[in-house]
C-alpha positions in Angstrom: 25.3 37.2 -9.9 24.4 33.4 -9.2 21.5 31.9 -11.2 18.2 31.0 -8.9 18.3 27.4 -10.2 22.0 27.4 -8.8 20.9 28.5 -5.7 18.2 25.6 -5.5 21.0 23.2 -6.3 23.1 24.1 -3.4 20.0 23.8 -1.4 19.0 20.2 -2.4 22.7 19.5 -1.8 22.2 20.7 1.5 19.1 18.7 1.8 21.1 15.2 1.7 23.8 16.2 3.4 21.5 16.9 6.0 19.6 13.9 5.8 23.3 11.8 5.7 23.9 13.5 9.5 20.5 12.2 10.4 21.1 8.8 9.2 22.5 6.9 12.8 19.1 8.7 14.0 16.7 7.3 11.6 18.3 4.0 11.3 18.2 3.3 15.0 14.3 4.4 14.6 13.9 1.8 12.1 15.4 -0.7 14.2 12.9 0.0 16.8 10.6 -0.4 14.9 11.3 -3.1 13.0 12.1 -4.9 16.4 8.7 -3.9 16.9 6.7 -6.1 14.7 3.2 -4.9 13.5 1.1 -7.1 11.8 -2.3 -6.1 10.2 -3.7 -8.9 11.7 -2.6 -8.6 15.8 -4.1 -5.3 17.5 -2.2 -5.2 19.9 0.9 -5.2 17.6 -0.7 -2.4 16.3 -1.3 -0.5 19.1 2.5 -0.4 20.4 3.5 0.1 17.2 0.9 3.2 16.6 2.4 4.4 20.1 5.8 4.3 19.2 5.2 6.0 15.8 3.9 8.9 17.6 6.8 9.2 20.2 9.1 8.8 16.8 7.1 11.3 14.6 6.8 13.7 17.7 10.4 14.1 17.7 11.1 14.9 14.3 8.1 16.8 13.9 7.3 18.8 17.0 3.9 18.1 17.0 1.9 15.0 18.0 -1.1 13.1 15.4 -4.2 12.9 15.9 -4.8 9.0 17.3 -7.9 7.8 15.3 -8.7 4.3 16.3 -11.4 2.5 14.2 -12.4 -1.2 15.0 -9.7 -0.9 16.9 -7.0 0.0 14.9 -4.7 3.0 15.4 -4.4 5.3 12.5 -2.1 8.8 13.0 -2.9 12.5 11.4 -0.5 15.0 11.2 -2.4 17.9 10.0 0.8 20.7 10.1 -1.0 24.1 9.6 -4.7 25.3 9.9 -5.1 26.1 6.4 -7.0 24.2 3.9 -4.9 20.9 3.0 -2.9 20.8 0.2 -0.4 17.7 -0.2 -1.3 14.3 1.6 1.8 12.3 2.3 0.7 8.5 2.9 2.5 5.8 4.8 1.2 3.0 6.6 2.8 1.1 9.8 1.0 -2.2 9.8 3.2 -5.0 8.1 2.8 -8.8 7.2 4.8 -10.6 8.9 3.4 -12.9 11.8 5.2 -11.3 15.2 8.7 -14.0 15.7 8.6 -15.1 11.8 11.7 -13.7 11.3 13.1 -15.5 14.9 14.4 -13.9 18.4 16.1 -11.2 16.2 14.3 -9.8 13.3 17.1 -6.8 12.6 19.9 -6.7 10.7 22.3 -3.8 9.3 25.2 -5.6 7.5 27.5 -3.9 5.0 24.9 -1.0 4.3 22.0 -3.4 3.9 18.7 -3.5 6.3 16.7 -6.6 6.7 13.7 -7.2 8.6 10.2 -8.0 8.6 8.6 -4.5 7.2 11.7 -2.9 6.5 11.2 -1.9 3.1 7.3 -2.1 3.3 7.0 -0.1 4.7 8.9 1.2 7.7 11.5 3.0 6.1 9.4 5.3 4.3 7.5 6.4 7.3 10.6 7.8 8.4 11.8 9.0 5.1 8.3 11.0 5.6 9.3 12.3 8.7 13.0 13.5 8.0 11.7 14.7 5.0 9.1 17.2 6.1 11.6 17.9 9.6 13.9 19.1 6.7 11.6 21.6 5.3 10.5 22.5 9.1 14.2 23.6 9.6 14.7 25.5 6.4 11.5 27.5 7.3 9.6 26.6 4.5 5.7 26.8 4.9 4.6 23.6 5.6 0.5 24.8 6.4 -1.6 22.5 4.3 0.8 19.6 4.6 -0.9 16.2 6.4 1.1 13.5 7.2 -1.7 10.3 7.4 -0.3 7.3 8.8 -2.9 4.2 8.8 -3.2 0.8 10.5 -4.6 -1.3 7.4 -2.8 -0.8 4.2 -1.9 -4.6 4.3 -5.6 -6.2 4.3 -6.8 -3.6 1.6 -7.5 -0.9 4.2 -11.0 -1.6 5.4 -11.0 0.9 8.3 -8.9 3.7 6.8 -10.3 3.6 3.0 -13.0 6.5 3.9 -10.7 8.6 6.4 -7.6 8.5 3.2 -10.4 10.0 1.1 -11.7 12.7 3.1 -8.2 14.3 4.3 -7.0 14.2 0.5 -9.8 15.8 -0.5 -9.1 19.6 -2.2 -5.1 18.6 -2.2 -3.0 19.2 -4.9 -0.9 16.0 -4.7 -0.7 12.7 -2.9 2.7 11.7 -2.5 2.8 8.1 -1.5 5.8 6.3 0.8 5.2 2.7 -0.3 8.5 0.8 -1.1 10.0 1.8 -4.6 9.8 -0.1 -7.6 13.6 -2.3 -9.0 16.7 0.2 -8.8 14.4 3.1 -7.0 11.3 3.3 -9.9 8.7 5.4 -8.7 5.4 3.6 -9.4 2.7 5.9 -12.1 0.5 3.1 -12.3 -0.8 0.3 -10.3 -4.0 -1.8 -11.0 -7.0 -2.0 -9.3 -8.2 -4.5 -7.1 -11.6 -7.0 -6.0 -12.1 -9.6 -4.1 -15.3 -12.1 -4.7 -16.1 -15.3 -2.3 -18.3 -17.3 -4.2 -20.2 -19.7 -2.0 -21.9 -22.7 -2.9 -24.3 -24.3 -1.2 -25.5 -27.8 -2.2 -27.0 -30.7 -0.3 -25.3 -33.6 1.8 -25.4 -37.4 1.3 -24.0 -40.5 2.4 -21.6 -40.7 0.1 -21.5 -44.6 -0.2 -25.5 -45.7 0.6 -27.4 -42.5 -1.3 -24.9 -40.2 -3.4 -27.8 -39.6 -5.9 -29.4 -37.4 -2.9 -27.2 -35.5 -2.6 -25.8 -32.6 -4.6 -22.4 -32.2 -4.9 -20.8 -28.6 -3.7 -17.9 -29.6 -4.9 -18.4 -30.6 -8.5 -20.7 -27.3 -8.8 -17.3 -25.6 -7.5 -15.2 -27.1 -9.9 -17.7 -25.8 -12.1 -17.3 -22.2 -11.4 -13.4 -22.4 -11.4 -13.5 -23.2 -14.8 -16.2 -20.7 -15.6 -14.6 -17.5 -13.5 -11.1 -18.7 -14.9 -12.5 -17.6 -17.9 -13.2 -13.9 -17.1 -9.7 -12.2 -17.5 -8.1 -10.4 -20.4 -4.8 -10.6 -21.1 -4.7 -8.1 -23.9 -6.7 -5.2 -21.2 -4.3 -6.6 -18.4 -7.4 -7.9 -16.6 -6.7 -11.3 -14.5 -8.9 -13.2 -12.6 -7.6 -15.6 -10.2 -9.3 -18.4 -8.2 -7.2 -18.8 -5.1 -8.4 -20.5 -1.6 -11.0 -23.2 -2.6 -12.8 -25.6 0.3 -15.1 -28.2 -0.4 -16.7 -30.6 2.0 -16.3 -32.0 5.7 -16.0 -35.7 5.9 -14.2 -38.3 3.5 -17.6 -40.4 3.3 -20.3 -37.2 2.7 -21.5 -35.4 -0.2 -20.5 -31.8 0.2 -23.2 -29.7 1.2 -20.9 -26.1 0.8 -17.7 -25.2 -0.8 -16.3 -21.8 -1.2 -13.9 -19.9 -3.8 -11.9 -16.7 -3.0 -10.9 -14.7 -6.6 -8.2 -11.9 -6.9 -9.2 -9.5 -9.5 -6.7 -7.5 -10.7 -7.1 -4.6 -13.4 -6.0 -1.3 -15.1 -9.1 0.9 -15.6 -12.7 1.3 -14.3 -14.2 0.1 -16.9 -12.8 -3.3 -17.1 -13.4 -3.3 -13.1 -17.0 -2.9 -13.5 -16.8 -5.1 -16.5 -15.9 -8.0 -14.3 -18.6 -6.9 -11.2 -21.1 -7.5 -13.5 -19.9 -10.7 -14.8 -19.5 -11.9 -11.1 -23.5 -11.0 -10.8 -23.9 -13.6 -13.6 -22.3 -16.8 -12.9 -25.3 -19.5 -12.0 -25.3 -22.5 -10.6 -25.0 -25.6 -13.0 -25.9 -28.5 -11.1 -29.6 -28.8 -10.4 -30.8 -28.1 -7.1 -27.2 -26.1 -6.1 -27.4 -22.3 -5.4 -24.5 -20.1 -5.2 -24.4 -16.8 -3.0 -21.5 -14.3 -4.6 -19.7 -11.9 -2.0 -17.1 -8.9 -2.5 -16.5 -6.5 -5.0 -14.0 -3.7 -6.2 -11.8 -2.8 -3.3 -9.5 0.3 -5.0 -9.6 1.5 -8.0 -7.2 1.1 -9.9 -3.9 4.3 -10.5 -4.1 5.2 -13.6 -1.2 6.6 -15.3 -3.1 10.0 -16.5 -3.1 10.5 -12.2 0.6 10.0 -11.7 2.0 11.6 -15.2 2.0 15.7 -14.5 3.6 15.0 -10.9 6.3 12.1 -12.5 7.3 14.7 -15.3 7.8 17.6 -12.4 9.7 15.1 -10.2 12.2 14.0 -12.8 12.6 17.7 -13.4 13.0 18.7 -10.3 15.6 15.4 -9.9 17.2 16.3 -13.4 17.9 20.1 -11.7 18.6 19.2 -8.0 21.4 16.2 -9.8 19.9 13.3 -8.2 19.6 10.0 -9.1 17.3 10.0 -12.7 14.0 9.0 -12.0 12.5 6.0 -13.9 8.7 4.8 -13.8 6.6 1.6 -13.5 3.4 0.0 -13.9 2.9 -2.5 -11.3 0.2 -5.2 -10.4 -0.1 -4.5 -6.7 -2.6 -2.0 -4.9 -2.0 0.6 -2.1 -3.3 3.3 -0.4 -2.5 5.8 -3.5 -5.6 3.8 -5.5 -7.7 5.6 -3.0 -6.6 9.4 -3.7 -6.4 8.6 -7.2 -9.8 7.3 -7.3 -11.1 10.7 -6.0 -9.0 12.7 -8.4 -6.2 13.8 -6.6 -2.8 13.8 -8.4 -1.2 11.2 -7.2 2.8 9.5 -6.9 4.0 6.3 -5.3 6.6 4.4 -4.4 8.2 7.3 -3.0 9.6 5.0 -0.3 12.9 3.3 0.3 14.5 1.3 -2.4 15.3 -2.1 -2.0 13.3 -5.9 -2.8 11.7 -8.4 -1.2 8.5 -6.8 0.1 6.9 -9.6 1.6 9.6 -12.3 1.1 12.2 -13.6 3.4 15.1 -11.4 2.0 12.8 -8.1 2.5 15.9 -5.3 2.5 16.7 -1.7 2.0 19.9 0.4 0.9 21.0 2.5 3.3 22.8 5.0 1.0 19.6 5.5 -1.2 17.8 6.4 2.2 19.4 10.4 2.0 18.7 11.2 -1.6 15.2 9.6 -1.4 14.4 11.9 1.6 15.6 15.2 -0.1 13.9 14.0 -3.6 10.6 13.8 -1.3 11.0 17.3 0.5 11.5 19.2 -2.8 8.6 17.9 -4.4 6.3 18.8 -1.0 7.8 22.1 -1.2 7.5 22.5 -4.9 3.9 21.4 -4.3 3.3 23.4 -1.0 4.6 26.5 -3.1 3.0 26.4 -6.5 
């Protein structure tokens, strides 16, 4: 008599075989939609794009999304089932890249390599997602509870999707996230929160050559608060804090009546989050007579690894059984949509997604032969999830 674990091994076998005879199909839907283009920042872009992922994800799955637009930007729910929800898959199909950065011909597939503009962040993982769960579909597994949420704003820090991510994950088991993977196919446990402040500061103008002394000077009160907010990271907590865009002034010959600072905040638990908030609501103007007006806050909250650690352990078990590739995991310093379930207490694993580099640098790529095992690693842990 054959052991049940042998039995699961064969299947998960089966799984990338399966997903290797899909591969022509899927690569030619990444081309499409690679060729596509979808920056955050062009709605229309986003709009064509949002329509082709539903004719894409239509196909594989059977079913059409629900098409939620807010401020205009298309987001896509597959809700498979009527039962409660149990596992949220994430992706997003907005990218960075200005349409025609990458010239006439943004595709490329050369000696197993794909390179595009969104290729590995992160295009291929939505149709990892989709394989994946078509996959399951075929084998008849249950997949009622299982939503599929594709959003349309992962790039700016999800402005219109934030509150839609945390309702559908609410009551689910796992979040399973399809952003790119982390060096040699890591799976990311931990990921740091994010804010973002705009300090303003307004002072007063003067000719700079006939009355200077009447005027007070935006731009030495700005250089002011560099030094000051440079001062509010922690190296030792992993906290940075990171003056980036600064504008002072409008002519050569005037005192500067405004300037303006933009900070990246970046850090690994609540506390030190809320730590640096208030610290923002205490910076004061040092120049007499100049007033600064602070803008922004947290944006996600930050993955801890105590979210990620039960569902890492079960996937490298589940890997370790089904004999494919180990599974090793990273902390990282960038954000995504698996902050959001995280913050509400859903168990949560990312960088599900293709492996490769370059997310969003000019030699962006994926493997094409990681693309099968990846998709089988992501069905058994839905099923495993759908099933316990």
């Amino acid at each position: 008599m054959r052991r049940a674990d042998e039995k699961d091994d064969d299947h998960v076998t089966e799984l990338v075989s399966r997903a290797e005879q899909a591969l022509d199909e899927l690569i030619k839907d990444i081309e499409a939609l690679v060729r596509l283009e979808s920056p955050s920042s062009d709605l229309d872009a986003l709009r064509r794009s949002a329509d082709l992922v539903t004719e894409i994800g239509t196909r594989y799955l059977g079913v059409g999304p629900e098409r939620i637009e807010i401020d205009g930007r298309p987001h896509l729910a597959w809700r498979l089932g009527d039962g409660p929800r149990r596992v949220i898959v994430l992706a997003h199909h907005d990218t960075v890249w200005p349409v025609g950065s990458w010239g006439d011909d943004p595709w490329s597939l050369v000696d197993g390599v794909i390179r595009g503009p969104g290729c590995f962040d992160m295009i291929t993982g939505i149709l990892q997602a989709m394989l994946g769960i078509r996959l399951l579909v075929e084998d008849g597994v249950d997949v009622d509870g299982l939503t599929l949420l594709v959003t349309a704003d992962e790039e700016i820090g999800s402005p219109t999707s934030r509150a839609l991510i945390e309702s559908e994950a609410q009551g689910c088991t796992a979040a399973f996230v399809l952003e790119a993977s982390g060096p040699g196919g890591a799976l990311k446990t931990e990921r740091k929160g994010t804010s973002n402040y705009f300090v303003n500061v307004v002072g007063r103008a003067a000719h700079a050559g006939l009355e200077p002394e009447k005027g007070v000077n935006a731009g030495v009160e700005l250089a002011h608060q560099v030094l000051a907010i440079n001062t509010l990271g922690d190296p030792d907590l992993g906290t940075t804090v990171t003056p980036t865009v600064l504008s002072a002034g409008t002519t050569t010959n005037t005192v500067p009546a405004k300037a303006r600072i933009s900070v990246d905040v970046r850090v690994r638990t609540i506390d030190e989050q809320q730590r640096v908030d208030e610290d923002f609501g205490r910076l004061h103007a040092v120049l007499p007579g100049a007033v600064l007006e602070v803008e922004g806050g947290p944006n996600r909250p930050p993955l801890q690894a105590s979210a990620s650690q039960d569902l890492f352990a079960r996937a490298q078990e589940l890997a370790a059984a089904a004999g494919l590739d180990a599974l090793e995991s990273i902390a990282v310093g960038g954000a995504s949509d698996g902050n959001f379930t995280a913050g509400v207490g859903i168990p949560t694993l990312d960088g599900l997604g293709a492996v490769g580099g370059g997310a969003h640098a000019d030699d962006e790529h994926v493997i094409v032969d990681r693309i099968p095992g990846r998709t089988a690693l992501l069905a058994i842990l839905i099923k495993d999830q759908l099933s316990a």
